[in-house]
C-alpha positions in Angstrom: -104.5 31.2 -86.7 -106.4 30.6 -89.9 -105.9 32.9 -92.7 -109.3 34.1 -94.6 -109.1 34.7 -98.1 -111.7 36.4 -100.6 -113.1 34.5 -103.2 -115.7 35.4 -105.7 -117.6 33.7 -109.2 -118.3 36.1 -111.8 -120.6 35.6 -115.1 -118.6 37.1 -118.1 -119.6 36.6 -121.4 -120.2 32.5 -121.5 -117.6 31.9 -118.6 -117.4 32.2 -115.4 -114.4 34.1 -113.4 -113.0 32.7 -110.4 -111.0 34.9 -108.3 -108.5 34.3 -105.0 -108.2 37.8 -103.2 -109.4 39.8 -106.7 -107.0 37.9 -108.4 -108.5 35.4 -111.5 -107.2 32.1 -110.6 -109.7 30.3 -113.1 -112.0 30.3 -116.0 -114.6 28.3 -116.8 -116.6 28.2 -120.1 -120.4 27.9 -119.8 -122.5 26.2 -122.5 -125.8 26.8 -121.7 -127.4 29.4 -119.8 -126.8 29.3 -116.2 -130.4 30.9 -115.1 -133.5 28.6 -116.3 -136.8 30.6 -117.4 -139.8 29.1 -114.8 -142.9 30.8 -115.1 -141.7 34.1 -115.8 -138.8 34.0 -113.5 -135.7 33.2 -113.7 -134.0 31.1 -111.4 -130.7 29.7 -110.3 -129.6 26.3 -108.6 -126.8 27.2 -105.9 -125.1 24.8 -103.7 -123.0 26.0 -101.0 -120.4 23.6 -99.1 -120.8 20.7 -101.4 -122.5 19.5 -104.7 -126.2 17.8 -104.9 -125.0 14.6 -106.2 -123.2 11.8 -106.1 -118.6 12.1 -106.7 -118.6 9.4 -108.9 -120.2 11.8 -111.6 -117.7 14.3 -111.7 -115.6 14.6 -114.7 -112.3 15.4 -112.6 -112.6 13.6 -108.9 -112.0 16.0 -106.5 -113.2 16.3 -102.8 -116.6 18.8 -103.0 -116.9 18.9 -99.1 -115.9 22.4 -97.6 -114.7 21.8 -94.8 -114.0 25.8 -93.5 -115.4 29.2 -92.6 -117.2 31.3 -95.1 -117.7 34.5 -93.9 -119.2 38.4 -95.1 -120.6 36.5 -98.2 -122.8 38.3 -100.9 -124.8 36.2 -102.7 -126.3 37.0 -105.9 -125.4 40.4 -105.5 -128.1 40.2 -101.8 -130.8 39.3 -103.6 -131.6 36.1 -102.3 -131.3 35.7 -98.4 -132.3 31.9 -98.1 -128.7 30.5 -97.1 -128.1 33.3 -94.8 -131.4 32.5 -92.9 -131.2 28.7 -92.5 -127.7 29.3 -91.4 -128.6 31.7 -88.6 -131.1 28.7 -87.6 -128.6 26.3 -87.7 -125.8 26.9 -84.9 -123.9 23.7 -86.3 -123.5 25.8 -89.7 -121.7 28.6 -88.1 -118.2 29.9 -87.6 -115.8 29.0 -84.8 -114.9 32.3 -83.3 -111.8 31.6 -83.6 -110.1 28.7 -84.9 -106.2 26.7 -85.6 -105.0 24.0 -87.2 -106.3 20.4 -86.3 -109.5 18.5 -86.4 -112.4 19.3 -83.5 -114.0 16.4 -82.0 -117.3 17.0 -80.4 -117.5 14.1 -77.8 -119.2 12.6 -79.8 -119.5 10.2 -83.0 -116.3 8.9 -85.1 -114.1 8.9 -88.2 -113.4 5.3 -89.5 -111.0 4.5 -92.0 -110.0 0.8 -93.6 -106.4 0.6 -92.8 -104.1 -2.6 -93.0 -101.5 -4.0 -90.4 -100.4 -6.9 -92.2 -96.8 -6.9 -91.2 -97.9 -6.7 -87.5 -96.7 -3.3 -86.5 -98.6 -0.5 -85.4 -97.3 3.1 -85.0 -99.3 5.9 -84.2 -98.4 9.4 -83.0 -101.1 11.7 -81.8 -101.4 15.2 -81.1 -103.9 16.0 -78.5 -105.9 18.8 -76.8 -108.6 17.4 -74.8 -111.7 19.5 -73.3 -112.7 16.5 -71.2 -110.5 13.8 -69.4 -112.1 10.5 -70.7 -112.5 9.5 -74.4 -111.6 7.1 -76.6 -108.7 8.2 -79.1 -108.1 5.6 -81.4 -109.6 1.8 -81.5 -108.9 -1.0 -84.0 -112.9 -3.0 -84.0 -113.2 -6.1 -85.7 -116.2 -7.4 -87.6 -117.6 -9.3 -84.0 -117.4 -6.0 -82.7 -114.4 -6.7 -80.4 -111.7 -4.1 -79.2 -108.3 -5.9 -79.8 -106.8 -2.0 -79.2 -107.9 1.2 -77.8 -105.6 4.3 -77.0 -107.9 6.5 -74.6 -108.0 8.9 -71.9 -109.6 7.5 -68.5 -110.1 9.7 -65.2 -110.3 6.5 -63.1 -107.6 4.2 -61.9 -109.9 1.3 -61.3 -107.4 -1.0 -59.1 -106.4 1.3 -57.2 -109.4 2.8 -56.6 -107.9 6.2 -57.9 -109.1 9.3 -59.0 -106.4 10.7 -61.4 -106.5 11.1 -65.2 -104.4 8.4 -67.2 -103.6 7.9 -70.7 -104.0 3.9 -71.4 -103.4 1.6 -73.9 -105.2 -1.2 -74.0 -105.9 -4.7 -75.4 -109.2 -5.8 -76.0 -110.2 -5.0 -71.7 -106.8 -5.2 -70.2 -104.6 -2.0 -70.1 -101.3 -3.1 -70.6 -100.1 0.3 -70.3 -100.7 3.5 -68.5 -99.4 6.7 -67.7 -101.1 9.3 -65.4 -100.9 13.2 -66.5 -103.2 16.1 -66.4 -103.8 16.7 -70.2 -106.8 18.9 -69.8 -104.8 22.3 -69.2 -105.2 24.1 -72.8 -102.1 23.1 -74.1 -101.2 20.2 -77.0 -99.8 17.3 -75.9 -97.9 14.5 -77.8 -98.8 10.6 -77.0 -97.1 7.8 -79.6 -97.5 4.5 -79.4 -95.2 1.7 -81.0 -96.3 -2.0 -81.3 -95.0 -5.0 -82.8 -94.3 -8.8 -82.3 -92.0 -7.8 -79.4 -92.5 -4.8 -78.5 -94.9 -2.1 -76.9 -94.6 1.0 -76.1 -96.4 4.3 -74.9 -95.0 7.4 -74.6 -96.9 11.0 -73.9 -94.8 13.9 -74.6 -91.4 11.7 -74.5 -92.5 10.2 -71.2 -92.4 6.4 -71.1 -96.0 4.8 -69.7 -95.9 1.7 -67.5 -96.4 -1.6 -68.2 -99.5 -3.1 -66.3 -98.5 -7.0 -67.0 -96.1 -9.6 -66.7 -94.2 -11.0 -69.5 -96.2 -13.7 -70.6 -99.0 -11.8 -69.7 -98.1 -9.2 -72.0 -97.0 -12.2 -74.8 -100.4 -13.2 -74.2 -102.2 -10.0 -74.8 -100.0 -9.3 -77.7 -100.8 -12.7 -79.2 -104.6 -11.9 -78.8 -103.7 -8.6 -80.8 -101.6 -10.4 -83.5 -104.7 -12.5 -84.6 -107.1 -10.3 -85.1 -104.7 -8.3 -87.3 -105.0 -11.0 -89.3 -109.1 -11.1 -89.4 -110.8 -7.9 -90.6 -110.3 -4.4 -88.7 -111.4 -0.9 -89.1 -109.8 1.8 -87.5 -112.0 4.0 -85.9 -110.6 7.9 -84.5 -112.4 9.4 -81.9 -115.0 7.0 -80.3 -116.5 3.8 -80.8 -119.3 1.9 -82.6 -121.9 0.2 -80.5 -120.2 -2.2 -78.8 -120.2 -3.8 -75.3 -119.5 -2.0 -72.2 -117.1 -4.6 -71.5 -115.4 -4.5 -74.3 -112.7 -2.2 -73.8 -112.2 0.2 -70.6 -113.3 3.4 -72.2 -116.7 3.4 -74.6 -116.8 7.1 -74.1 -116.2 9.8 -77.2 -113.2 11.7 -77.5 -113.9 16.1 -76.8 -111.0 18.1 -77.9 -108.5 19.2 -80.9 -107.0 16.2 -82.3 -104.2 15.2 -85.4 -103.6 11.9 -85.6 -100.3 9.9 -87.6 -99.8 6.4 -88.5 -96.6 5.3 -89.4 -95.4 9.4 -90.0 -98.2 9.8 -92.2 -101.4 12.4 -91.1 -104.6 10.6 -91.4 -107.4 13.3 -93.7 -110.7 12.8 -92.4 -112.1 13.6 -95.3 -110.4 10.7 -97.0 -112.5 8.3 -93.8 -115.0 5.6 -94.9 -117.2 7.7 -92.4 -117.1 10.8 -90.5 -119.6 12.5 -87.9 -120.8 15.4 -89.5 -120.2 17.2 -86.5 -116.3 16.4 -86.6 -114.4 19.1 -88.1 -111.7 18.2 -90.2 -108.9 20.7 -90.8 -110.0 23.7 -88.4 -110.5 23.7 -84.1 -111.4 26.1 -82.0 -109.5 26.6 -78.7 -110.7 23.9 -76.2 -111.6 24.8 -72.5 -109.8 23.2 -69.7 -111.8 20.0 -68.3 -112.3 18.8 -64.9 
């Protein structure tokens, strides 16, 4: 579970007194006054989850975005109930009831992030706990807007007329690999995927998926994948841009708690290009079993 911690500003005598669970963690001098005199009142500018302009005018670059829970706050000693009200009107400002570790993907919209795979491997572990059974998990999309790779769940075994849920890999519209397990049932599960000049591989919690092609169909599909890692890509988490239907087998979102690693290394969505403001990055509330 998340732990909650008490934090409050104070004005003291041309500072002001930050503290972490009563305890003064920082000070900060203030040169001017902080209220402004308009028309006989006195008024104060305050920002809450963020700052009002742009990060390349800080003095110290730091990430403003709160990504969290604020709860029982006081502001301006109750005077001023403005934030409490539009946030009571907004249900996408509110708390989780409860909430972990991990980032909370609606079902809808992305995270992208620029990434490189210049030396033509591509390894990528991700720990999942979907809500629904179909959803895109990770896609590289070049500029054209093709899919040379997808990792996504599906529901549908489309050959064999099946209905079953599968984890698939997939290049460009061809799965080249698939394994069928029932993910949605509240509890995280662990899919990696390993690919290189000779080599694929998908495994989903240390089971090993199977291959849908031949060798030289697989040589093939890995040779389409090879050349558009040289070309442009951006690696989008969680869905897809608009692209064609056709594209890739899965266009749908991904709904569900989600940490994603490339190469050992935990991707931060708040260091993405983009990120659906509906995406949460660090916190996820438990997910309800899908169909």
């Amino acid at each position: 579970m998340v732990l909650l911690l008490q934090i409050s500003v104070e004005e003291l005598e041309r500072s002001l007194v930050v503290k972490v669970n009563r305890d003064a963690v920082m000070k900060i001098a203030v040169s001017g006054d902080l209220f402004t005199l308009d028309k006989g009142l006195y008024q104060l500018n305050l920002t809450v989850g963020g700052i009002p302009f742009k990060t390349k005018d800080l003095i110290v670059p730091i990430n403003p975005r709160l990504d969290g829970c604020l709860r029982a706050w006081n502001w301006l000693n109750g005077e001023d109930s403005t934030i409490q009200e539009t946030i009571k009107m907004n249900e996408r400002m509110q708390c989780f009831s409860v909430a972990g570790r991990g980032s909370f993907y609606p079902g809808r919209g992305f995270a992208i992030f620029n990434l490189t795979y210049s030396d033509w491997k591509i390894e990528v572990n991700a720990v999942i706990q979907p809500a629904t059974d179909t959803g895109v998990m990770l896609a590289l999309v070049t500029e054209e807007a093709s899919v040379p790779l997808s990792l996504s769940l599906i529901d549908y075994h489309s050959t064999k007329k099946l209905k079953q849920q599968f984890v698939i890999l997939a290049v460009e519209d061809t799965v080249v690999s698939r394994l069928a397990l029932n993910l949605c049932d509240k509890k995280e599960h662990s899919v990696d995927i390993l690919l290189k000049k000779d080599q694929l591989s998908l495994r989903v919690d240390g089971m090993e998926g199977e291959r849908e092609l031949s060798t030289s169909e697989l040589e093939d599909s890995l040779s389409i994948l090879e050349s558009s890692l040289q070309s442009a890509v951006k690696t989008y988490v969680g869905g897809l841009p608009d692209v064609n239907v056709t594209a890739t087998p899965v266009t749908a979102s991904y709904h569900g708690c989600m940490t994603v690693k490339l190469r050992s290394k935990a991707l931060d969505l708040d260091e993405a290009l983009y990120k659906h403001s509906d995406i949460t990055s660090h916190s996820c509330p438990p997910v309800e079993a899908g169909p």
